[in-house]
C-alpha positions in Angstrom: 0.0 0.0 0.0 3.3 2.4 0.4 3.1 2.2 -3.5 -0.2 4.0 -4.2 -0.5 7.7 -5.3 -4.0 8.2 -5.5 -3.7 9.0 -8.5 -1.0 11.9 -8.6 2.1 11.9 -10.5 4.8 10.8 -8.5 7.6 13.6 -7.5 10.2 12.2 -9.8 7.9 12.3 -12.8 7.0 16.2 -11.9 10.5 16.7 -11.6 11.2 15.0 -15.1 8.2 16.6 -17.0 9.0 19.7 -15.6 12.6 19.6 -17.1 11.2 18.4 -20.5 9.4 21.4 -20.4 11.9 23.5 -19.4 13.9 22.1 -21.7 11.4 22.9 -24.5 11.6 26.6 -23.7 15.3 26.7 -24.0 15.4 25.0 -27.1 12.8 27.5 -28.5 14.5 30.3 -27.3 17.6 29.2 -28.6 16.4 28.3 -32.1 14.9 32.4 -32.1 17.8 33.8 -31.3 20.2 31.5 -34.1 17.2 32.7 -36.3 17.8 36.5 -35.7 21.6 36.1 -35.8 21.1 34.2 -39.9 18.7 36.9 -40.7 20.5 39.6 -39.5 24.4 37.7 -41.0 22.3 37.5 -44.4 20.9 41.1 -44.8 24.7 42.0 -44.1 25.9 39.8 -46.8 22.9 40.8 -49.2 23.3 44.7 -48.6 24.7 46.0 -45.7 28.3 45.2 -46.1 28.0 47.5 -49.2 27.0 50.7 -47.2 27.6 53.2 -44.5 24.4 53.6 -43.2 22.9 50.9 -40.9 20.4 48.3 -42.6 18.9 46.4 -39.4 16.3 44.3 -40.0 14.7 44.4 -36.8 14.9 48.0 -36.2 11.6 49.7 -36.3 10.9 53.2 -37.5 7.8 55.2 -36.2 5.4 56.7 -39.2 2.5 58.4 -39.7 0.6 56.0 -40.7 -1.4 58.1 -43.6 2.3 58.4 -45.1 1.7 55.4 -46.9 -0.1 55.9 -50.4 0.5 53.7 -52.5 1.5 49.8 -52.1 3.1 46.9 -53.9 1.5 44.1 -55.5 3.8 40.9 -54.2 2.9 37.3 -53.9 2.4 35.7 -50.3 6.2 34.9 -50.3 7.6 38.2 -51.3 5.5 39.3 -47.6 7.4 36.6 -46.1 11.0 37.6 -47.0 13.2 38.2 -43.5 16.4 38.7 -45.3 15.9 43.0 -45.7 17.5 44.3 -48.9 18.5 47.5 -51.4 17.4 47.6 -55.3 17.9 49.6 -58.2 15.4 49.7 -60.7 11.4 51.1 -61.4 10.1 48.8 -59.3 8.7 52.3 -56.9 7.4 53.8 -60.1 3.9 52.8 -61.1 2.6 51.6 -57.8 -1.4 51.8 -57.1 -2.7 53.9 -55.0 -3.9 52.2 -51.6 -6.9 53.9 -51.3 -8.1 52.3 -54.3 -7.3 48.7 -53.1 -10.3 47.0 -52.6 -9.6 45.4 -49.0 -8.3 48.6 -47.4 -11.9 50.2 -48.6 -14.1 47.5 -47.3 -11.9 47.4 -43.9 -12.3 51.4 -44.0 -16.2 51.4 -44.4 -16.6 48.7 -42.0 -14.5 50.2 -38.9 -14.8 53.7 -39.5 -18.5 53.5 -40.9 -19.9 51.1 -39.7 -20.8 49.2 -42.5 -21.4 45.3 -41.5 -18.9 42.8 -42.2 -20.6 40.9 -45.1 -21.9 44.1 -46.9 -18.4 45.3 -48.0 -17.1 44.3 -51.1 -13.9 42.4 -50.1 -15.5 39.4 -47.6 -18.4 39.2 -50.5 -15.8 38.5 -52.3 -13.7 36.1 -50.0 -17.3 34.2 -49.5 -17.7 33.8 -53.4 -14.5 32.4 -53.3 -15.0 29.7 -50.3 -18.2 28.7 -51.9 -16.1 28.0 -54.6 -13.9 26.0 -52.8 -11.0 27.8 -52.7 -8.4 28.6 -49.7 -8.3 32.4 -49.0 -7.6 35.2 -46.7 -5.1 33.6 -44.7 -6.5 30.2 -45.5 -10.3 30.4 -44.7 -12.3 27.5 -46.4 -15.4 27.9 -44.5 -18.4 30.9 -44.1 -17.6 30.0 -40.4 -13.7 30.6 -40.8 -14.5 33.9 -42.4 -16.6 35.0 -39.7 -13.7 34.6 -37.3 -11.8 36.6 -38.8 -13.8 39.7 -39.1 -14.5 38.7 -35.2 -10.6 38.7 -34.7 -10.3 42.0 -36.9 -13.0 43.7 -34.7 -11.2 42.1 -31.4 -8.1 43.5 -32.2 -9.3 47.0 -32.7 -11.4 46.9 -29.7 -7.9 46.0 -28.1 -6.0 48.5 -29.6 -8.9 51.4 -28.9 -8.8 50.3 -25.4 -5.4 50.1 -24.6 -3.4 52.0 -27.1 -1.3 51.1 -30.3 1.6 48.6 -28.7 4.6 46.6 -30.4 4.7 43.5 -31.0 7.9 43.2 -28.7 5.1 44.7 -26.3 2.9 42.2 -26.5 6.1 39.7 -25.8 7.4 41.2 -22.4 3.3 41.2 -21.5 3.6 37.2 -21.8 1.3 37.1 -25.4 1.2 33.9 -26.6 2.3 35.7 -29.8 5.6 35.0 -28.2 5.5 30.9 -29.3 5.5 32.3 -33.1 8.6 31.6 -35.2 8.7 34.4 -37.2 10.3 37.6 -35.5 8.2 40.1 -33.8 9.3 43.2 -35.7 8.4 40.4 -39.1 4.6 41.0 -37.7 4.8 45.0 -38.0 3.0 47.6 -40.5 5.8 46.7 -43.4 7.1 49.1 -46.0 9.1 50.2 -49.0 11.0 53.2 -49.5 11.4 54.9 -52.8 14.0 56.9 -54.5 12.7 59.6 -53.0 11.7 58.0 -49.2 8.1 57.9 -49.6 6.8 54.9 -48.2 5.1 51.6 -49.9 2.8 49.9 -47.9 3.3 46.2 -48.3 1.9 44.0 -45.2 -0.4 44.6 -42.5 -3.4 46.1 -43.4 -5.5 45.7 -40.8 -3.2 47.3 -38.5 -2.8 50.3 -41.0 -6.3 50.7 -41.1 -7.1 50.5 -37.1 -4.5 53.4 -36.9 -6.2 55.6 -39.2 -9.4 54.6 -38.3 -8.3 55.4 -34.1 -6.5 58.7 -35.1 -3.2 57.4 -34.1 -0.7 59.5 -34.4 2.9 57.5 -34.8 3.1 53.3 -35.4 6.0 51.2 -36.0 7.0 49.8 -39.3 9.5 47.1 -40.6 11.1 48.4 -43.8 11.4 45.5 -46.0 13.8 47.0 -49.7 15.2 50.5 -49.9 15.5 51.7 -53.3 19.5 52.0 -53.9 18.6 55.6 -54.5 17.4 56.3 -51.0 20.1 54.0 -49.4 22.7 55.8 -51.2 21.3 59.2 -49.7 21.3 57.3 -46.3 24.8 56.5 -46.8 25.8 60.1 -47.8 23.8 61.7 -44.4 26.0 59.3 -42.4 29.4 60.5 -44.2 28.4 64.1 -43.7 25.5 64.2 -41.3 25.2 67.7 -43.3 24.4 66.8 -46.6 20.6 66.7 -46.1 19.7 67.2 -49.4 15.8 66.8 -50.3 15.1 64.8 -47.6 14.6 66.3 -44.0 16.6 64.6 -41.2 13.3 64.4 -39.3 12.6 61.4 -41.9 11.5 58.0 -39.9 13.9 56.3 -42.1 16.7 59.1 -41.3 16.3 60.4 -37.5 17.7 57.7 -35.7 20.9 57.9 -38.0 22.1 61.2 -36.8 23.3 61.7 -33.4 23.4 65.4 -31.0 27.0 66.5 -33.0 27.7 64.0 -35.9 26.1 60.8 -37.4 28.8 57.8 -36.4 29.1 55.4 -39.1 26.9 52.3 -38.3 27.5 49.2 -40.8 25.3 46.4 -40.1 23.0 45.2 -37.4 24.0 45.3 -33.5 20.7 43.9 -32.3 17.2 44.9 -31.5 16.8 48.2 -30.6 13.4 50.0 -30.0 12.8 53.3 -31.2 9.5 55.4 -29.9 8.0 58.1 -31.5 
């Protein structure tokens, strides 16, 4: 009769499970931060190496978020890229206009206005398109799956109305369970372009964007995905002569945080995460 336990787990056991757990959690953690390292040894390798000013691909820069006008067009894995880069080319030129895109209108009318969920144009369309059987908006098959998305849309501006516009990294220290994702926090931003000329190009996070505007929220962080060489090259010149302004006023998001009290200190590559308020 010494043997019985009613039932619980013996001490031991706790003990082991407990480690295995533990364990777990190190592993994880350890497997984020080889990721950041990779990411941020590869945007070196891709770009960095060949400029002055600093390309960190986890730094965040604070924007308006009506600077945005116009966005890109990419495929689902052009969103997912972690590896930040600089091109040439007219790949700014030609953009459309956001306003004109058809989700950021139907998430416009239906936080702003009031409009109900399944009388805007965009989920009529993403319900066409799961009657039809096919996967969309981050993979709804169902009526049901789309309906718990607009709920998660209207949770998370409820959140964000309530308790202010927070990072990612926030959200983290709070003990989110955002935390378990792989990808980076700063990878789950408002992310941008910059041009030639350092306008911004919205590319990801649209309903974020939207909430912003909607709330009259003054400053939110972004994750700059490509500079145009253009812009980096005009980066690169502020940071040899922190008086060379040129076109661009050093009150720039993307420019700011490059120039110190008396001179700009060169800054080549990524020295970790550093958070940068409005």
């Amino acid at each position: 009769m010494g043997n019985e336990t009613n039932g619980a787990t013996p001490p031991p056991l706790r003990l082991l499970s407990k480690a295995k757990r533990t364990g777990r959690r190190m592993t994880t953690a350890w497997q984020r931060k080889a990721r950041r390292r990779r990411i941020e040894l590869s945007t070196w390798l891709r770009c960095g190496r060949h400029h002055l000013a600093e390309i960190d691909p986890f730094r965040l820069i604070w924007m308006d978020p009506w600077e945005p006008e116009r966005l890109m067009d990419y495929g689902s894995e052009e969103y997912l890229r972690e590896v930040r880069d600089v091109r040439d080319g007219d790949w700014d030129l030609g953009r459309p206009r956001l306003e004109d895109d058809g989700q950021y209108t139907s998430l416009l009318s239906h936080l702003r206005d009031g409009v109900p969920w399944k009388a805007t144009p965009f989920v009529q369309e993403v319900l066409r398109r799961v009657a039809r059987g096919q996967r969309f908006w981050h993979g709804c098959t169902t009526p049901e799956e789309v309906e718990e998305r607009c709920a998660m849309i209207d949770d998370l501006f409820r959140t964000i109305q309530r308790d202010g516009y927070r990072t990612q990294r926030d959200l983290i220290a709070d003990g989110s369970s955002f935390a378990r994702r792989a990808r980076p926090p700063e990878f789950e931003e408002i992310v941008v372009n910059v041009d030639r000329n350092g306008a911004f190009i919205f590319v990801d996070g649209i309903h974020r964007l939207v909430i912003a505007r909607t709330l009259h929220i003054k400053k939110v962080p972004a994750s700059v995905l490509i500079r145009h060489r253009q812009w980096q090259e005009h980066r690169d010149s502020i940071v040899q002569d922190p008086h060379r302004v040129g076109g661009a006023s050093l009150d720039h998001p993307d420019l700011s945080y490059l120039v110190s009290d008396d001179r700009l200190g060169p800054r080549i590559g990524a020295g970790g995460v550093r958070s940068d308020g409005p």
